[in-house]
C-alpha positions, -999 to +999 in steps of 0.1 A: +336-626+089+355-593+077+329-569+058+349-572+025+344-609+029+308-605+035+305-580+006+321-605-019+298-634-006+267-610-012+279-602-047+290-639-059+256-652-049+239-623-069+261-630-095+254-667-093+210-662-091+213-636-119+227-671-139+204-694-123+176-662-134+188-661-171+192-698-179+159-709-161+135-682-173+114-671-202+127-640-211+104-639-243+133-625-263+137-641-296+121-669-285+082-689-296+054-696-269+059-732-267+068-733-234+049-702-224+016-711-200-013-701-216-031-670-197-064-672-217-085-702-217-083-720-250-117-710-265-106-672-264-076-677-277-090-698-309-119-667-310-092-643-313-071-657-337-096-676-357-101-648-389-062-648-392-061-688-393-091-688-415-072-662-440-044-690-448-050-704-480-059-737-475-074-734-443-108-748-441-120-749-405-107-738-370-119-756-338-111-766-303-096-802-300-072-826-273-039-836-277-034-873-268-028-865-233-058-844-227-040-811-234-065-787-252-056-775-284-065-756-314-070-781-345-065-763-378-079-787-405-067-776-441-075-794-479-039-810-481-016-812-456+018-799-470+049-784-454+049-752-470+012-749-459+022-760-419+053-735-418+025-709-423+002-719-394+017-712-359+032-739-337+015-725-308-007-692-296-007-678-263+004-708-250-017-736-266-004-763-286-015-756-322-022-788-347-031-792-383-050-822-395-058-830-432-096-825-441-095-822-480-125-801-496-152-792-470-185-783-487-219-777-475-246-810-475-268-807-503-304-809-489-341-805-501-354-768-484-389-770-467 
């Protein structure tokens, strides 16, 4: 093989994994965690972001749950379930699959004091 030949081999196959590179990985430009893995464990990440979920009007409890499959998530439970009130809570953080269940009014149990 004639060096020019190898030279234009070597730069079509850079050409060709810097494609591959850009189609098949995150970049994190312009683009939501969803399919980013999570590098925290899910507790930490539901400690860190609990006061800013909790600030969402509406919002009445934060906690660790499981998706159907056994994925671990952070459950958002909130009075009424609305769409307005669901485009405010994130999809996902740091990687965790975030879900919002209905809970309606949460109030503390009335009970006698010793």
């Amino acid at each position: 093989m004639k060096r020019w030949q190898w030279v234009a081999v070597c730069a079509v196959t850079l050409a060709l994994l810097n494609f591959l590179g850009a189609c098949c990985c995150e970049t994190g430009r312009g683009t939501d965690d969803r399919r980013a893995m999570p590098t925290r464990d899910v507790k930490s990440v539901m400690e860190a972001h609990v006061q800013e979920l909790m600030a969402i009007d509406g919002v009445t409890a934060v906690a660790i749950g499981e998706l159907d499959d056994g994925t671990p998530c952070i459950t958002v439970y909130v009075v009424e379930k609305t769409d307005e009130l669901s485009d405010r809570i994130p999809k996902t953080l740091e990687g965790h699959p975030v879900v919002v269940e209905e809970s309606g009014v949460i109030r503390p149990m009335s009970g006698g004091e010793d």
